[in-house]
N, C-alpha and C positions, 0 to 999 in steps of 0.2 A: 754452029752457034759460037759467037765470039764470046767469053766470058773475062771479064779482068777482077781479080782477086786482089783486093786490098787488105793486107793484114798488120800487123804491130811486129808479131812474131812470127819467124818462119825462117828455119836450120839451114848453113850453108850448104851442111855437107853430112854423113852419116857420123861424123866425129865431133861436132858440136852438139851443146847441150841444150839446146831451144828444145820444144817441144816441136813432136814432128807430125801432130794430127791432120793440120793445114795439109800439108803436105801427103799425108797419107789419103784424106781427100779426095783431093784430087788427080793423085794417080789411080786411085778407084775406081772415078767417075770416067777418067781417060781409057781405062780399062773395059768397061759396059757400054762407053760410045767414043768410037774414034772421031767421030763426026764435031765431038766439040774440041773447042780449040780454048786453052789458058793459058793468060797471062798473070805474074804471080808480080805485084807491088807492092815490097817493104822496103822498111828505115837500115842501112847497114849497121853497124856497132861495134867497137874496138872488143867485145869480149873474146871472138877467136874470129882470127885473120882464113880467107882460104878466096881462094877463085874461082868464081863460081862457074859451075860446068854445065854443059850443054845439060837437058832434061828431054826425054821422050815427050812428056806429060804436058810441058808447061814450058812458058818461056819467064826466065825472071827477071824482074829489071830492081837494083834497089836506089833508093838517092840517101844521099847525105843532109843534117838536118842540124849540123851543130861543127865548128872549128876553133882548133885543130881536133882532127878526125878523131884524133886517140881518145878524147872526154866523149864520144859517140857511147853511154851507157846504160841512156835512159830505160833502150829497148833492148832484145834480146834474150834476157834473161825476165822479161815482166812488170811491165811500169809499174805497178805499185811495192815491189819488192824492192826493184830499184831506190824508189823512192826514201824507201822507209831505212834503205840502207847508209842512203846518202841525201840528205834532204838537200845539197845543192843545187841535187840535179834538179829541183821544181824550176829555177832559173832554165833550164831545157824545155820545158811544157811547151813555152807557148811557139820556141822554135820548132818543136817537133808537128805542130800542129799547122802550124805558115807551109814548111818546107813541104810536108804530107802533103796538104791541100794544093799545093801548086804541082808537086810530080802526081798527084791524081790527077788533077786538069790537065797538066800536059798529055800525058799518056794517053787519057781519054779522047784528046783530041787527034792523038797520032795515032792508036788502037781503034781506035771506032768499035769499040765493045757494042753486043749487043744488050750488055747488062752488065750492070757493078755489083759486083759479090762481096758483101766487106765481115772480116772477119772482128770483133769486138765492138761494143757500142762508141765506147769514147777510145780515141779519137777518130777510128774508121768511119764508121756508120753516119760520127757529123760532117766529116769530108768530101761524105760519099754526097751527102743530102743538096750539099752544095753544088758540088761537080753536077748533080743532075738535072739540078734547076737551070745550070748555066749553059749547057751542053745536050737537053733533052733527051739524057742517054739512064733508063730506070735504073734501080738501084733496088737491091734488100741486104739482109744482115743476117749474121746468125750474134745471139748474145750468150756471153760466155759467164760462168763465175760472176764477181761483181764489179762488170763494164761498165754499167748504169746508177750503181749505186754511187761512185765517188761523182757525182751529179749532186747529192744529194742536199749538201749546205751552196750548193752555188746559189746565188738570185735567180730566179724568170726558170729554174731547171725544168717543173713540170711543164710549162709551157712548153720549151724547146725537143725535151724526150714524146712531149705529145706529136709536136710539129713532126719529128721526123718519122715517129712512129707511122704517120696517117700518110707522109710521102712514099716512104716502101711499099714496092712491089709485094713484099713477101719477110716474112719475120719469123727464125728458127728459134729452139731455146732449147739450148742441151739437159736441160732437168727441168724439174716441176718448180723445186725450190732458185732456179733461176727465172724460170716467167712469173714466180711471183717478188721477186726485186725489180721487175719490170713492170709489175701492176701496179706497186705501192705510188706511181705517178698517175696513177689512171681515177678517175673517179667511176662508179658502177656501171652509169651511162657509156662513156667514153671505151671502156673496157670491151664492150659488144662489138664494136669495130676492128680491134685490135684481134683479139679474140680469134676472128671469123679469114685473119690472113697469117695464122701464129702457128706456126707446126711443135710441135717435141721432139725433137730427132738430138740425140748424145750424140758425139763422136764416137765412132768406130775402133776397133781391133783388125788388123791388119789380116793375122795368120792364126790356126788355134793348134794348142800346144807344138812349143816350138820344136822345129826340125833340126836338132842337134843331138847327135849319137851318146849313147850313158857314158861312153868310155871320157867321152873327151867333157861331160859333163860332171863326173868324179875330179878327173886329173882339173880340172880348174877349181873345181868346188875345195880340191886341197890346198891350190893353191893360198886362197884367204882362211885354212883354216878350218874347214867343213868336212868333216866323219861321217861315212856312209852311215852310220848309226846316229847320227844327230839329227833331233828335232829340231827344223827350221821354221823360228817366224821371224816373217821378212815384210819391210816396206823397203817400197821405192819412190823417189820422188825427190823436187827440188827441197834444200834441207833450210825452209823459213818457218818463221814463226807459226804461220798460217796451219800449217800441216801438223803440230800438235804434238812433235816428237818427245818431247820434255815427260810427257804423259808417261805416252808408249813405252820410255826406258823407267819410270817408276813402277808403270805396271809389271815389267817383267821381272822386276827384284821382287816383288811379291807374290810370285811363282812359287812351288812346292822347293824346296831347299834340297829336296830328295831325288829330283829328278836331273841329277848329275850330263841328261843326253842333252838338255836343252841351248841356242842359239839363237841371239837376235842380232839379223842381218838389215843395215841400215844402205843401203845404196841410195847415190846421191851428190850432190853438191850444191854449197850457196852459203848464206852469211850466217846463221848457225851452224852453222858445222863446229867451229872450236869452243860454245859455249856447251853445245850436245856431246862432245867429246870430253871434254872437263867433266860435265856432269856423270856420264859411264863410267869415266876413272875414278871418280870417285863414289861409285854405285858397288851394292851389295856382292853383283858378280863381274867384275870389269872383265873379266878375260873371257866372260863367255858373250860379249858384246861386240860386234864390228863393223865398224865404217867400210864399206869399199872403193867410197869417192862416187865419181861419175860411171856409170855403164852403159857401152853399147855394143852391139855384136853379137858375138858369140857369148860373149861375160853375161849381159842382160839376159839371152835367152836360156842360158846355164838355169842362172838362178834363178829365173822363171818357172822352169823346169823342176828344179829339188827341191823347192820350200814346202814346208808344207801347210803353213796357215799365214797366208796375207794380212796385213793391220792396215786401215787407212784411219788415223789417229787425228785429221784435221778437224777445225776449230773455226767456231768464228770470232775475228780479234776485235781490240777495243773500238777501233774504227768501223766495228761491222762488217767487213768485209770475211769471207768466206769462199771453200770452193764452189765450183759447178757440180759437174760427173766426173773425176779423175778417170782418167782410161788407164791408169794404171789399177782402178778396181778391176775391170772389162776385161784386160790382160792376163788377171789370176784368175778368171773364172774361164775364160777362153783355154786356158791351162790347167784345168779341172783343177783350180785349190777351193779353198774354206776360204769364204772371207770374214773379216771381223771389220768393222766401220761404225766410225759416229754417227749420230745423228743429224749432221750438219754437213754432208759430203755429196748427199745427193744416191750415195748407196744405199739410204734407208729407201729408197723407190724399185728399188730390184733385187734388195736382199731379205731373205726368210728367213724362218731357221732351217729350211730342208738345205741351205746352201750357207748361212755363218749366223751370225748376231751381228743386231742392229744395239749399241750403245752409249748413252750418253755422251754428251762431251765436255770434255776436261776434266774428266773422272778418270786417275789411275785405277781407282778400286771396282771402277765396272769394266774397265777394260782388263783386268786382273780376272775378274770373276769370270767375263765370256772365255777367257784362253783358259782355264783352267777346268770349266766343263767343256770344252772340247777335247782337251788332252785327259780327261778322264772316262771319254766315251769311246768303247771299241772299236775296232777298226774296221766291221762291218759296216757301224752307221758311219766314219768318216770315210769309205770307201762311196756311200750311197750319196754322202753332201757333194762328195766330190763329181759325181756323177750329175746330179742337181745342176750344178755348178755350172759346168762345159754346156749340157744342156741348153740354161737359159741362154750363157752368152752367144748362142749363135743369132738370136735376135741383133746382135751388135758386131757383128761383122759388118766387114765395110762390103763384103758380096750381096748385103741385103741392102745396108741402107745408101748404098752409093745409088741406087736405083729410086732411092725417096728422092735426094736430093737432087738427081737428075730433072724427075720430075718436075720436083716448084721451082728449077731455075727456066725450064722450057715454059712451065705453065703461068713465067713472069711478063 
């Protein structure tokens, strides 16, 4: 089975900072059956240069959608990040959506896919809708966070999210509170169709608890700073607005003043980053606060490893827009930690108390309150969440769900 993968986002290399779910995918799916065969179509992007190198998995192809190449920013790092960063880039929209639409038709007609796989709704999934009317080659989508929702002041949008909804093959939604920004177009009626070809499959976790020896996870953890005796809470993730970090460091200065072991580890990068760093410096404990920038490697899996209570602090911002399922939740529980997470992250759907708290958000003082009875509860019951924890995430391996997704792409 031919499949071509059209996405927005998707990592050169192991040294770039895209997210690498796409990708982990489908080396999954390539892994459970060699018999399929993929083809990966993205936008390139001046944010890091590399050449792109042969894959077992997949073959990639990407095009260019904006000149000179170096203003390439739209994508990469996440259209609406991008955006919010630099609103010149909306002047790029409508090229990235021409140049998209035309290297999906071409490829389609040079690939003769037996299906178009599109990752995100806008712009993937409309490109896709097109190429398949033109080219009689099906199509589905997986919808992510809110692909669908910046639709939502456009003119004719329910019509059009209807139109392609009812074209697809097959329609995934990485949370519950992502199929319902997908429903908000639907009327009751209309919804029963949709419904009936909609799976719930999050993205996956690659590996569970990482394969990195204590020694050489000490000797790094010193490097940034980190005492075999220190309490770690830690997030990771790209550092926007989106993701809530502002909270997170006011919650931690309202921590017990007495509890001398404590550390919050921010890994990360993006366009917060020097107003979140301003704000630490000038927070109640700045020294026991740290940035470590971008991690991957050995660094990621270090810290994966010694933290000991995850935060996912994301928000939904004035635009309404919010996450999906971070798999950077998925990640700390595959690594038996505690998670702690908003309300609005999509971890309220898989987290208990026998595994962290579920709290409000943009509350420093509940997220204050949940780390503080944790770190007041013995370490028999945080021995037992953490147990919890590893547990459930094996439902979210990609050893399990790469075999869902196999499926509804055969069964398209």
């Amino acid at each position: 089975m031919r499949i071509l993968v059209a996405s927005s986002t998707f990592l050169k290399d192991d040294k770039d900072q895209a997210p690498a779910f796409v990708k982990n995918q489908i080396e999954a799916m390539k892994r459970h059956d060699k018999n399929l065969s993929f083809t990966v179509l993205a936008p390139d992007n001046s944010y890091y240069y590399s050449t792109t190198k042969p894959n077992k998995a997949y073959k990639e192809i990407r095009y260019h959608y904006f000149w000179p190449h170096r203003f390439e920013r739209l994508t990469g790092r996440g259209i609406v990040p991008a955006l919010r960063s630099n609103k010149l880039l909306y002047l790029q929209v409508p090229f990235l959506f021409f140049f998209g639409f035309w290297a999906l038709l071409r490829t389609t007609h040079k690939q003769k896919p037996d299906i178009i796989y599109a990752h995100w709704f806008t712009p993937q999934a409309l490109q896709a809708a097109i190429v398949s009317k033109l080219t009689k080659t099906p199509f589905g989508f997986t919808t992510h966070a809110s692909d669908v929702m910046v639709l939502k002041s456009v003119p004719g949008s329910h019509k059009l999210v209807r139109r392609v909804c009812r074209k697809a093959r097959f329609i995934t939604s990485v949370s519950g509170r992502t199929t319902e920004r997908l429903r908000y177009f639907f009327s009751d009626e209309d919804w029963r169709w949709v419904d009936k070809k909609l799976s719930l499959l999050p993205m996956g976790v690659e590996r569970f608890e990482s394969q990195i020896k204590t020694g050489k996870v000490n000797a790094l953890m010193q490097q940034i700073g980190i005492e075999e005796n220190n309490f770690v809470i830690f997030s990771l993730g790209r550092l926007v607005d989106i993701k809530g970090l502002n909270y997170l460091i006011d919650a931690f200065n309202e921590l017990e003043a007495k509890r001398d072991d404590l550390k919050l580890v921010i890994a990360g990068d993006g366009t917060e980053r020097e107003r979140l760093e301003k704000q630490a410096a000038e927070s109640k404990w700045p020294k026991r606060i740290i940035f470590t920038g971008y991690v991957s490697g050995d660094s990621r899996k270090a810290l994966l490893k010694r933290h000991d209570v995850f935060v996912q602090s994301s928000i939904v911002d004035a635009a309404g827009h919010s996450e999906g399922m971070p798999v950077a939740i998925m990640e700390a529980m595959a690594n038996g930690k505690i998670v702690v997470a908003t309300n609005v992250t999509g971890g309220e759907e898989i987290i208990d108390s026998s595994i962290g708290r579920v709290v409000e958000q943009k509350s420093a003082q509940s997220l204050a309150r949940a780390l503080q009875e944790i770190l007041s509860i013995n370490e028999q019951q945080k021995a037992s969440m953490r147990r919890n924890a590893l547990s459930k995430a094996k439902d979210f391996s990609w050893d399990h769900l790469a075999k869902e997704y196999i499926a509804i792409l055969k069964g398209a």
